[in-house]
N, C-alpha and C positions, 0 to 999 in steps of 0.2 A: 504494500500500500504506500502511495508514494506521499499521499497526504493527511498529516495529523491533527485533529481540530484539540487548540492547544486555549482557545473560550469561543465563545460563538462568536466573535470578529472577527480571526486569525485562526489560519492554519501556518500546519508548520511542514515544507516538505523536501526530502531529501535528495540530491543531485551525485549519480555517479557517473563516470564516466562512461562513455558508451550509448549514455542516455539524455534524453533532450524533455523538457518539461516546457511549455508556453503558456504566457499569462498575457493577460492584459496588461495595457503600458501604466504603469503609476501602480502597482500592485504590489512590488517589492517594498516591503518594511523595512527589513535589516535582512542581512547574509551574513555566514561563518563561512571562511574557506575560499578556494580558487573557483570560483563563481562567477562566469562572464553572463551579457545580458545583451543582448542585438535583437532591432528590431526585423522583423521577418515578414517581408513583402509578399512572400509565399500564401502566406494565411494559413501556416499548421500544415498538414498534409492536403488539407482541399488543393491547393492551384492557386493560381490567378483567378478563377472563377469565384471560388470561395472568395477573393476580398474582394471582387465588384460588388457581391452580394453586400458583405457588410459596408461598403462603400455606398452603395445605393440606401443603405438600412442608414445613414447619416453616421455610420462610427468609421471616421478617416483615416486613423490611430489604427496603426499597425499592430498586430501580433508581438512579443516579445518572445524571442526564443531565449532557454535560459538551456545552461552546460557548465560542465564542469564538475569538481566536487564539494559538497559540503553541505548547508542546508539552506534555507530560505523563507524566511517568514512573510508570508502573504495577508494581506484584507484591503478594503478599501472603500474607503468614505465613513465607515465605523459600521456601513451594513450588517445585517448578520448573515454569516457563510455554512454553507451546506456542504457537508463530502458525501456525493455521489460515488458509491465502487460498480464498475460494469461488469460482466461474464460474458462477453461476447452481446449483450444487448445493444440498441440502438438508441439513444439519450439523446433526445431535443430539447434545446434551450434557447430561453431569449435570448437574443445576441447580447444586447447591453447587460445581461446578467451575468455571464459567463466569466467568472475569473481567472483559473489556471486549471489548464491542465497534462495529463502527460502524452509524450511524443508516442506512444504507443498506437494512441484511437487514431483513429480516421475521421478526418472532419470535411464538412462538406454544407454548403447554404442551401437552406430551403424556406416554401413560403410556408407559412405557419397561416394553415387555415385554404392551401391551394386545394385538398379535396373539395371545398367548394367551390369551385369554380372563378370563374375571372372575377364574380359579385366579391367572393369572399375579399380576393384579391383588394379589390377597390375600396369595402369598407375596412380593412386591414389599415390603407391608408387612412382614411376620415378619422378613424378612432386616433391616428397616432401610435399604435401598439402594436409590435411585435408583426410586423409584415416579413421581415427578416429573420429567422430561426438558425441560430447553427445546429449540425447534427452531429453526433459523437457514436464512434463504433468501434466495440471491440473489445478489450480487457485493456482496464487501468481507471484510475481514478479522475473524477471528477471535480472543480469547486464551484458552485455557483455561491450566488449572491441575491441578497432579500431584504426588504426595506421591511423590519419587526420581527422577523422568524419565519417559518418554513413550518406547513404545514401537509402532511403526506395524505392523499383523499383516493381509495382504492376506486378500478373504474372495473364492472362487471359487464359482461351482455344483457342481464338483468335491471342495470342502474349504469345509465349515462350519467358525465358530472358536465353541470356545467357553471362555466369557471368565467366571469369578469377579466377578460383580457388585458389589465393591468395589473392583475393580480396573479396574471400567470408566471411563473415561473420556469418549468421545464415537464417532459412526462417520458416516458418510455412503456415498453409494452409491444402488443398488437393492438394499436389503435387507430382509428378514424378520427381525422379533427375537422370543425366547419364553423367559418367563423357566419352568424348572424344576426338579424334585429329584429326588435320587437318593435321597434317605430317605423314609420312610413319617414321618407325623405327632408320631410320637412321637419319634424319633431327633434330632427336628430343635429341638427345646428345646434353649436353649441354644446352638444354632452358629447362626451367621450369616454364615458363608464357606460360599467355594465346593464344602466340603463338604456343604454341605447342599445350597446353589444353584447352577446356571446357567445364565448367558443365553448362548442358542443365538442366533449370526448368521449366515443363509444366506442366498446371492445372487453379488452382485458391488459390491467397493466396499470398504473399511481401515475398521479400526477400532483404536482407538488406546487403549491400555493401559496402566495405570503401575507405576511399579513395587512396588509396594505394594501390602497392603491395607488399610491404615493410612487411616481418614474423616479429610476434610477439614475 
């Protein structure tokens, strides 16, 4: 496990050689050890595609790769931080949540809410939230980030959640997501919670909530 939650603002996670861990830029707390930090135009293993994605999603702010050996203490903004561990699952996160993770997963951009279609798409925009998703695949740990805490909501075939898309966070699983409204066009000037939106998660599989809907 590459990441230790050392209080709910900070993790703590360890750098050996061989191995590459990437964080968000302004992440690093303090370091012990020969610990180099470059940002990474790459965007993680996605490509070039991956950071149009986040580029498009308004984060310009490059990837940080981190290497070397020793340790590294992460948090930021005083949020509270989540350790996600994967087994080979596929973990979606809001992009602006995302704080570090290890060179292991596979990342790649996606829309949060494109099973619905182009609509989803477009009130994705309107709302301001989470039109850009990164994804995470593989074995290794994850950090997100949460404006109050983190709270874990199982999703069944039996019981769809749905989640105020400012207050999403991340999910994984087998799931379907769809972002919609309950207002007509006009209603919806002006709001950008969940009373206008929501993102419907059906299947099987948690998705993780904060307590807020306070942007990060």
């Amino acid at each position: 496990m590459a990441f230790e939650e050392i209080n709910s603002k900070m993790v703590r996670a360890s750098v050996a050689p061989g191995q590459r861990l990437f964080s968000q830029r302004g992440a690093m707390l303090a370091y012990q050890g020969e610990v180099s930090f470059t940002p990474n135009l790459r965007g993680g293993q996605g490509g070039v595609m991956s950071m149009i994605g986040r580029r498009v999603a308004n984060e310009d702010t490059p990837l940080m790769t981190v290497e070397g050996s020793g340790t590294v203490l992460f948090g930021h903004g005083g949020h509270h931080v989540q350790v996600i561990n994967l087994s080979g699952d596929t973990l979606y996160v809001e992009a602006d949540r995302l704080l570090a993770f290890e060179g292991t997963l596979e990342q790649s951009t996606v829309f949060l809410g494109s099973q619905g279609g182009v609509m989803g798409m477009v009130r994705g925009q309107v709302s301001g939230q989470g039109l850009f998703t990164t994804s995470l695949k593989g074995h290794g740990s994850v950090a997100v980030m949460a404006h109050g805490g983190v709270f874990e909501v199982p999703i069944t075939p039996q019981r769809p959640v749905r989640v105020d898309p400012q207050a999403y966070v991340a999910h994984y699983g087998d799931v379907r997501n769809k972002l919609s409204t309950a207002l007509g066009w006009r209603d919806m000037v002006g709001r950008g919670s969940g009373e206008a939106f929501q993102l419907e998660l059906s299947g099987s599989g948690t998705v993780f909530v904060q307590a807020s809907e306070e942007k990060l």
